[in-house]
C-alpha positions in Angstrom: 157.0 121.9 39.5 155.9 122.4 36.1 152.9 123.7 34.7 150.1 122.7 32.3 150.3 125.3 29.4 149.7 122.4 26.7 147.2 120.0 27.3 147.3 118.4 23.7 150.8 118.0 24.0 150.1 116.3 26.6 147.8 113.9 25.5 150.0 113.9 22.0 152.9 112.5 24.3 150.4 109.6 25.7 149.6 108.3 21.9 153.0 108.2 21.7 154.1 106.0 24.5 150.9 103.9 24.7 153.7 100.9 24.9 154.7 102.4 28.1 151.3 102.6 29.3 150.9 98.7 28.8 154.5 98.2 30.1 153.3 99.8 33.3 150.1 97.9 33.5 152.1 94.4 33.7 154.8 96.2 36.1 151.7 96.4 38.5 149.4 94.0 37.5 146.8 96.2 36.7 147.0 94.8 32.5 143.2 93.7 32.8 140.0 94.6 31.7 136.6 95.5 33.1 133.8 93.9 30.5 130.3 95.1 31.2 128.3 91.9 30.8 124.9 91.6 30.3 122.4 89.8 33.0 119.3 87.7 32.3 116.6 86.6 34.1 115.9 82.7 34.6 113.7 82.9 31.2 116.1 84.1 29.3 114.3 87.6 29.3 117.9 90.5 29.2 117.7 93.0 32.4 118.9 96.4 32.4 122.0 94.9 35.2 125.0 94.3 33.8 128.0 92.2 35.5 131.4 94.8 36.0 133.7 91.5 34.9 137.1 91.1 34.9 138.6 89.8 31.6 141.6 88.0 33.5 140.0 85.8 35.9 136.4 86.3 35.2 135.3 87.6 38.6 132.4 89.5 38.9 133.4 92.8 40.5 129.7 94.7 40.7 126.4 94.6 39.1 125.6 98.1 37.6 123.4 99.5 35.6 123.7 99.4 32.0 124.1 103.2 31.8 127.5 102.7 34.1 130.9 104.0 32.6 133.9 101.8 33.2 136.9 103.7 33.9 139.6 101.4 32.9 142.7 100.4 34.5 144.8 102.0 31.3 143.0 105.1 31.7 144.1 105.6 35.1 147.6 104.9 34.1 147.5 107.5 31.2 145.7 109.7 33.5 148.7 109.2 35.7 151.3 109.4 33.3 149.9 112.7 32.5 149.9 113.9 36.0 153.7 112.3 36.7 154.4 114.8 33.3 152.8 118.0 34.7 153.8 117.5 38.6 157.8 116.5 37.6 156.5 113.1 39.5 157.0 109.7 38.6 155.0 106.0 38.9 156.1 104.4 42.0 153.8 101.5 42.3 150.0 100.0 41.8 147.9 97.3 42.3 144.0 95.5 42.8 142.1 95.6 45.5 139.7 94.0 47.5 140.3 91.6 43.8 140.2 94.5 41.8 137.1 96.3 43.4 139.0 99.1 43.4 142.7 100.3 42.0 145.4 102.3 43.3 148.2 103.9 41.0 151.4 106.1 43.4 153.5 108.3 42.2 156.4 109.4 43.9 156.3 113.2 45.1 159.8 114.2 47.0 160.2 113.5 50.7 160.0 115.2 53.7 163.2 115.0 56.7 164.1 116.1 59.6 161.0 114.9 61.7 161.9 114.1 65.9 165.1 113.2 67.9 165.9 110.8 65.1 165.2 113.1 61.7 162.9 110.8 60.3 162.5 110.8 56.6 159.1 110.2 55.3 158.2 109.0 51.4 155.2 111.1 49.8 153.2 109.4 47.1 150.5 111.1 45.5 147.8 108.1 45.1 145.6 107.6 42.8 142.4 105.4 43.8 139.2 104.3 41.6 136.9 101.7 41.8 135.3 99.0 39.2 132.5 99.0 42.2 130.5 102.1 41.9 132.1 102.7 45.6 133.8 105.8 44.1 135.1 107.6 41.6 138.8 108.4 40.5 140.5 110.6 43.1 143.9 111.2 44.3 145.2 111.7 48.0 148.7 112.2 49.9 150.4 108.5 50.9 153.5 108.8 53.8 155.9 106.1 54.3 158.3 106.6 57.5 161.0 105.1 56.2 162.8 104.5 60.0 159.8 102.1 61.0 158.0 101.7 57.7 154.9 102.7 58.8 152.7 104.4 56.5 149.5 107.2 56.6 146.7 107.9 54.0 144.9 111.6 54.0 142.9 111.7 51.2 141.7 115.5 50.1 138.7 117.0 51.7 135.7 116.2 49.4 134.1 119.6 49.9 137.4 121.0 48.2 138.0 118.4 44.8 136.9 118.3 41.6 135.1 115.6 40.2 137.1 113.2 38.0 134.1 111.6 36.0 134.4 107.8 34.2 132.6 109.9 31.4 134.7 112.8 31.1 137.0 113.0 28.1 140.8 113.0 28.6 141.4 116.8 28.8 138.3 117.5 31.6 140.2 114.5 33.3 143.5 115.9 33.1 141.9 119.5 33.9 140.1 118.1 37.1 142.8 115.8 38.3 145.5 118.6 38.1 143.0 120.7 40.3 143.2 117.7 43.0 146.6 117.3 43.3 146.6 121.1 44.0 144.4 120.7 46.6 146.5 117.5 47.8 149.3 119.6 47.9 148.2 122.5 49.6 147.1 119.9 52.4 149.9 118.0 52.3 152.0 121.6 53.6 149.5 121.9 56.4 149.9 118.3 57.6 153.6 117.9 57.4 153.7 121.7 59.1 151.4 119.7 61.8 154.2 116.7 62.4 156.6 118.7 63.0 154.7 120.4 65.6 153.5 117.4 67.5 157.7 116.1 67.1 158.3 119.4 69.7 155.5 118.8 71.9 155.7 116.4 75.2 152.9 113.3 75.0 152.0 112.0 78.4 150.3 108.9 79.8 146.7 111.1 79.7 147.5 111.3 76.1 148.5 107.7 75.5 145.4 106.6 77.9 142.8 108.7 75.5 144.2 106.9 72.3 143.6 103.9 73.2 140.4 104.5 74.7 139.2 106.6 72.1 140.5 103.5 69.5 139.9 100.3 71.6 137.3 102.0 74.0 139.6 100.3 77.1 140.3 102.1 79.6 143.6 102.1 81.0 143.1 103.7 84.3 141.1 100.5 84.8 142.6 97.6 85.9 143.2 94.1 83.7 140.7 92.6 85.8 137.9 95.8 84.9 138.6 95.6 81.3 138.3 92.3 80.6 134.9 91.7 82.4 133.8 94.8 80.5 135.4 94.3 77.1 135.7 91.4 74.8 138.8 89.4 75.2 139.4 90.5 71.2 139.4 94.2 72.2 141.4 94.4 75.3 144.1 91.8 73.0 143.8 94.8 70.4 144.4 97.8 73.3 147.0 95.6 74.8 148.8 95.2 70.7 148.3 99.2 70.1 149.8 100.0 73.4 152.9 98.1 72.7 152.8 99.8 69.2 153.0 102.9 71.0 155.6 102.4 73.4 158.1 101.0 71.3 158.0 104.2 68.7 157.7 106.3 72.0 160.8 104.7 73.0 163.1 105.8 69.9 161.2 108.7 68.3 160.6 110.7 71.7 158.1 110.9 74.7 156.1 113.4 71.5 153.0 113.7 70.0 154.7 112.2 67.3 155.7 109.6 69.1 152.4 108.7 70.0 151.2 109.0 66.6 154.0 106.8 65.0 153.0 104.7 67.3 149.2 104.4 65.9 150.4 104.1 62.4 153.0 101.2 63.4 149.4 99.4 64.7 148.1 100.1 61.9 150.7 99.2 59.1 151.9 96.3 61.4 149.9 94.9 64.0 146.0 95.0 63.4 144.8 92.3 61.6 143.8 92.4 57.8 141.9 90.4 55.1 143.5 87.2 54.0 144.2 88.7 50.1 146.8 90.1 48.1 147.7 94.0 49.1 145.4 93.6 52.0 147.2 96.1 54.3 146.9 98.5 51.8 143.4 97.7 51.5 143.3 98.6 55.2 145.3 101.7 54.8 143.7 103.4 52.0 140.2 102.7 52.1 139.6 100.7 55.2 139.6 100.7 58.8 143.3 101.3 59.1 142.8 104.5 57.2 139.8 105.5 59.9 141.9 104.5 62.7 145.2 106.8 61.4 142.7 109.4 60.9 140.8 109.6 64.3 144.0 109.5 66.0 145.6 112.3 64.2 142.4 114.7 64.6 142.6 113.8 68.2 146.6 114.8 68.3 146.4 117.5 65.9 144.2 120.0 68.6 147.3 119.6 70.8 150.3 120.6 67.9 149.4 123.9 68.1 
């Protein structure tokens, strides 16, 4: 990995290959503008709102406050080129969404092998994610992509333990405080992949597969067909019924593990459960949604037993 003993070169390197930086934005469809428009009121009488608009489509994104700070979509890519420079890395992939609500930028950070009775390999991206919302600010987190089954995992960094990229910092406090993230990233990136392994070596049985889904569906298992659906929804027992056949087909190939088990939440997740009708929706679902909650819960759950 290299380090960051020269943040003005750097940052000289970025005015230099500012074409890149708009090459990149069209690769992922991130070459767009936020434009802080101003609102009125029915009189005509100017409000201290403004509209968070983007210059592509004109879609209203948010309504701020005047004193809001746009962080645009080509200062996360520069910000990202930097990091990709500093971390050996390289951009993998972007995109909008929720419409451009919020932005994701991945870069590609090695892979680890040798997971379970069939060695899975799994993709790391570090991800980048900020939103034209107010929802959040720019932060990065560790992205997994099995590539056996294709099922992917979110963890972003604990909160307690980042530093703050501000929309109002300059380019060297953003550099500073991403390259601070990342290091956190990566220090709990070792923890969780050191976790995997463990849960690929220990035996998952039907108690464990029972508490997932009740703990994600709230069905009961030990219950019979009839029992669950007079107590539950017809949606939700559908949905406990979809994650346990999630389950047992990665159980099936991966191991009777606690990986297993969990490959087979993520397969749910980045499969079966359903998502918004819109572009990168499932992505959506897996970085900031209820897909990312879902991954989450079930490895907390799993992780007390790795160990």
């Amino acid at each position: 990995m290299n380090t960051q003993n020269n943040i003005d070169e750097i940052l000289y390197k970025i005015e230099k290959t500012n074409g890149r930086t708009i090459e990149t934005l069209q690769q992922v469809n991130l070459d767009w503008r936020v434009n802080k428009v101003q609102l009125f009121t029915p009189d005509g009488t100017p409000v201290d709102y403004y509209a968070n608009q983007r210059s592509d489509n004109n879609e209203v994104l948010a309504v701020m406050r005047e004193s809001y700070h746009v962080f645009q979509n080509e200062e996360l890519i520069e910000l990202c080129e930097a990091m990709a420079q500093t971390f050996d890395y390289k951009i993998h992939k972007g995109g909008s969404l929720d419409g451009g609500r919020k932005v994701y930028i991945q870069l590609e950070s090695g892979a680890v092998t040798g997971i379970g009775e069939n060695n899975d390999k799994i993709e790391r991206y570090m991800t980048a994610l900020n939103s034209h919302d107010g929802s959040a600010s720019v932060s990065f987190g560790s992205y997994g992509l099995t590539i056996s089954c294709q099922n992917s995992f979110f963890r972003a960094a604990r909160a307690e333990s980042m530093s703050r990229i501000r929309h109002t910092s300059n380019m060297q406090e953003r550099i500073d405080a991403a390259k601070r993230q990342i290091e956190v990233v990566q220090q709990e990136e070792t923890q969780l992949y050191k976790t995997l392994f463990n849960m690929a070596e220990v035996p998952a049985d039907q108690k464990h597969v029972n508490e997932i889904v009740r703990q994600l569906t709230d069905v009961d298992l030990t219950q019979s067909v009839q029992a669950n659906r007079e107590k539950h929804s017809t949606r939700k027992v559908n949905i406990a019924e979809c994650l346990l056949k999630s389950i047992r087909n990665e159980m099936s190939y991966k191991g009777e593990t606690l990986w297993g088990l969990m490959s087979g939440v993520t397969h749910f997740t980045s499969h079966a459960m359903s998502a918004p009708k819109r572009d990168n929706a499932r992505m959506e679902s897996k970085l900031v949604g209820s897909a990312s909650q879902i991954d989450k819960h079930a490895y907390q759950y799993l992780e007390q037993y790795a160990f």
